[in-house]
N, C-alpha and C positions, 0 to 999 in steps of 0.2 A: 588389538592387544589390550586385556584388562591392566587397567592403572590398579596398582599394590595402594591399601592407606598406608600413610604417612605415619610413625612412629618416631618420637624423639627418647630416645635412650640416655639416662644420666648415670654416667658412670665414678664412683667415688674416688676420690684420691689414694684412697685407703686399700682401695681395688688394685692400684697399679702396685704400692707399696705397703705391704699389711703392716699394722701396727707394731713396733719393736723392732722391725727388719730393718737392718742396714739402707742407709740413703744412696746406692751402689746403681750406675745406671744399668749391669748385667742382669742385677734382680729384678727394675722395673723392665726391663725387655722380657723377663720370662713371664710375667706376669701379667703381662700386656699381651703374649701370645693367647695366653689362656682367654683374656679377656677377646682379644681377634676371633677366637673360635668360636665363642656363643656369637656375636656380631652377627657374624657371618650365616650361623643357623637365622635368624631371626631374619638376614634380607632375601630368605626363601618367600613370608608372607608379606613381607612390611618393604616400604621405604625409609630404610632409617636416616635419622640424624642425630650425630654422636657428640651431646654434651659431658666433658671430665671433668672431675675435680683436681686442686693443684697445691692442697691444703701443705701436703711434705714436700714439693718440691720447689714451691715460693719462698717456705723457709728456709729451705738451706739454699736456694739461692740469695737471699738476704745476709744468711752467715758468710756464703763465700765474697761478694758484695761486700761488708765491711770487713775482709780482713786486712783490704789495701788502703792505707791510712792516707796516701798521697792522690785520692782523688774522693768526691764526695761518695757518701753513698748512694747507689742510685733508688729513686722512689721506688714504692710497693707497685702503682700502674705499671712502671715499667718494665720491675720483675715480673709483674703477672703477663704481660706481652711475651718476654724471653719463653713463663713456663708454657704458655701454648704455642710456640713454637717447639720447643726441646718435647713436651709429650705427643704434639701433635703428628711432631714427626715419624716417634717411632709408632702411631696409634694407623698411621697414613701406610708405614712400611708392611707393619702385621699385616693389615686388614689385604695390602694390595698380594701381601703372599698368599694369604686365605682366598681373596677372587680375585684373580688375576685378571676376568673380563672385566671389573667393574672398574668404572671410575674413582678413585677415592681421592676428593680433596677437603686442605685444611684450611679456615678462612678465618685469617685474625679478626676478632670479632669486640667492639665498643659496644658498653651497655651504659647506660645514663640513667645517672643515679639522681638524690636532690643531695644539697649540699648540707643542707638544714637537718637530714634525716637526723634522728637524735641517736642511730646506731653510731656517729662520731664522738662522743661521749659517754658512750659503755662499748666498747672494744668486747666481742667474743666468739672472733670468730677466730678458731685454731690452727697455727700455722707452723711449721717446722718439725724438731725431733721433741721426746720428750728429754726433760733434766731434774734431777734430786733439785732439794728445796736449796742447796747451796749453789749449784750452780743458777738456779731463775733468778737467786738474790743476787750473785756478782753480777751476770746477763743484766739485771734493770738497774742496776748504778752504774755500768760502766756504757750503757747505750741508748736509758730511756726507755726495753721494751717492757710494756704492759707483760704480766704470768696468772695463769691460772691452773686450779686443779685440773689434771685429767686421768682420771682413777689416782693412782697413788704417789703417780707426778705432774710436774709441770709442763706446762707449754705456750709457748708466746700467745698471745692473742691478739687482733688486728679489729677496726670497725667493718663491719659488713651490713651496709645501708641496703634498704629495698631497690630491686632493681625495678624500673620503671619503661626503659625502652630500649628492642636491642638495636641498634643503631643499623648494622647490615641484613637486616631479616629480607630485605628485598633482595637482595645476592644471594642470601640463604634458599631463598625461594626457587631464585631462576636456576640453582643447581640441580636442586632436587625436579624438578621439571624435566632435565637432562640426563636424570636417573642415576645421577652423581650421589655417594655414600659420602655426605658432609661431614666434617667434624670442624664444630664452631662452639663459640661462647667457652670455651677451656677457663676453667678456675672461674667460673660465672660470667666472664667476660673481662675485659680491661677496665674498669670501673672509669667514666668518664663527667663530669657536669657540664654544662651550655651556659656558655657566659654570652655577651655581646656581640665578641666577635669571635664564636663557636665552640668547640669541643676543648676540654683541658682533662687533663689525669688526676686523680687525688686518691690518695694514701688510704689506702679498702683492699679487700678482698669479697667477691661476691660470694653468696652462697649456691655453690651451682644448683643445687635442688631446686631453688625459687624462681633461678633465673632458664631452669629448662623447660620448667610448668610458663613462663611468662614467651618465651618461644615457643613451646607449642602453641599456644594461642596466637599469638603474631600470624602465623606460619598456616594456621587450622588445621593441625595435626589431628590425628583421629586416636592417638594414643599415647601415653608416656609411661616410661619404664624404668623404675631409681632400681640400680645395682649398688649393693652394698655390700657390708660382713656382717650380716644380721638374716638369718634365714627368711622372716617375716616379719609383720608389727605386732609385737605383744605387748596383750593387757595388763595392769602389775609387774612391769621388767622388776627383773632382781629381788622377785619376794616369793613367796612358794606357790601361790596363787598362781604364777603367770602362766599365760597362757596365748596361745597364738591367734590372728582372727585370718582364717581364711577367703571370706567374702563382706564386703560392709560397705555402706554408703558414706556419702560427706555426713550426711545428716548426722549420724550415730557417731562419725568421729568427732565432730564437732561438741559433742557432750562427754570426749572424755579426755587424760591428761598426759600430755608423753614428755618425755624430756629435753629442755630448749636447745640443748646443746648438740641431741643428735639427730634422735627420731622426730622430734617436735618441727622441725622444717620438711622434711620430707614429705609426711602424714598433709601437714598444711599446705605444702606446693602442689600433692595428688589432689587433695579434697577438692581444692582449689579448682584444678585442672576440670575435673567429672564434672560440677556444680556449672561451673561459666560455661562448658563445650559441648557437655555430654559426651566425652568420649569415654575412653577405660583408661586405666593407670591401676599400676604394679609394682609392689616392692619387694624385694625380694635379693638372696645372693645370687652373685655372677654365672654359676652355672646350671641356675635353675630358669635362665631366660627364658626361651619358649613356651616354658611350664607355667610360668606366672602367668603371663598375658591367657594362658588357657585355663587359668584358673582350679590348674592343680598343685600349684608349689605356690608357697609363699601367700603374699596378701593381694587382692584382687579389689578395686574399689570400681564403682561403677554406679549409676543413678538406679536403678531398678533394688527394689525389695525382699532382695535375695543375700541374707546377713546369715552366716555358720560362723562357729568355730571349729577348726582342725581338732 
């Protein structure tokens, strides 16, 4: 039997819950179908393993976390535990409806951070609903959270340190070996440090884009795949000029400028990913999956000297 390459697929938060949409778990199940659907096209060629983001669903498990005044609140590690559980679950239910022969399992997953990173002193990574400018300003005097812009509102923001090691990637491995459709590292991982006497939790949220480019490597995946709400990476976003890039190497992105908040990780976790492994990586929206990887939808990054625009 030929063995499939391995593909790690990162699927955005924003994917399960699009922007503005209600935090309703009926609407992340439909949404998550859709998401199941392309998956599922994609473990025709590949071995996948299914990295999500937990950007909206960390938040408001935070909101719902302090609305009971009679116990603490509990850490950000810890809600990021709960959201890969809660997405992983219903990501584990879809996928098993879609292949009912396959395996699908979900593997809470530690990723180990430094403690020193200086992302603990600029907070920006986005996490919860958006709020007018009056409600971010009660929210940070009555809780402490950090707000920033996002378009024309606000939204908490969290540190989001480089992820350095995923901690189960050997379990990750022996799954995938068993031909098992993983889904690990949720919301980038449970963000962890190593002290003396071992592993501890600390108040982060990962960026899953960096931390699925940092598992494909662990893992020597042969590909990586960011699903988003952005059809491709374009040059000049939001000016007249823009435009989309079809085919392009690390090199060439490497000399140009995207935005840190959204596309700027992604671009840098692919480039990343080609440069150290030589494999392919692909960005692209959710139902253009297949497409991407074959280099007819979306952005296609790749070592070889074969650079278009659409």
């Amino acid at each position: 039997m030929t063995i499939k390459p391995t593909l790690v697929v990162a699927l955005g938060g924003n994917a399960l819950l699009k922007r503005g949409e209600p935090l309703e778990a009926d609407i992340q199940r439909k949404n998550i179908e859709v998401a199941a659907k392309t998956v599922a096209l994609l473990t025709q060629q590949w071995r996948v393993v299914l990295v999500h983001g937990n950007g909206p669903q960390v938040g408001l498990l935070a909101l719902q976390n302090s609305a009971y005044e009679k116990v603490t609140p509990y850490p950000l590690d810890i809600l990021g535990a709960e959201s890969q559980g809660m997405i992983g679950y219903m990501l584990q239910q879809a996928l098993k409806n879609q292949l009912p022969q396959r395996e699908v399992s979900v593997l809470l997953t530690q990723v180990e951070v430094d403690a020193k990173d200086p992302a603990f002193s600029n907070p920006t990574k986005y996490i919860g609903p958006v709020y007018d400018v009056a409600q971010a300003g009660a929210l940070q005097k009555e809780k402490g959270w950090d707000f920033k812009p996002d378009g024309s509102s606000f939204r908490r923001v969290v540190p989001s340190p480089q992820p350095k090691r995923i901690v189960e990637s050997d379990a990750i491995s022996a799954l995938i070996a068993r031909d098992h459709l993983v889904i690990c590292n949720g919301g980038g991982g449970v963000p962890v440090i190593e002290k003396a006497d071992g592993y501890h939790g600390i108040e982060a949220v990962i960026d899953k884009d960096l931390s699925a480019a940092l598992l494909a490597k662990q893992i020597h995946a042969d590909a990586l795949l960011i699903l988003t709400d952005a059809d491709a990476v374009y040059l000049d976003w939001g000016k007249p000029t823009q435009r989309p890039l079809a085919q392009v190497t690390p090199q060439l992105l490497s000399e140009m400028q995207f935005d840190a908040g959204s596309m700027g990780p992604k671009v840098a976790a692919c480039a990343n990913f080609v440069s150290q492994c030589h494999g392919i990586a692909g960005i692209g929206s959710l139902e253009d999956g297949p497409a991407i990887l074959d280099g007819e939808k979306g952005t296609l990054i790749r070592m070889e000297n074969t650079v278009s625009h659409a």
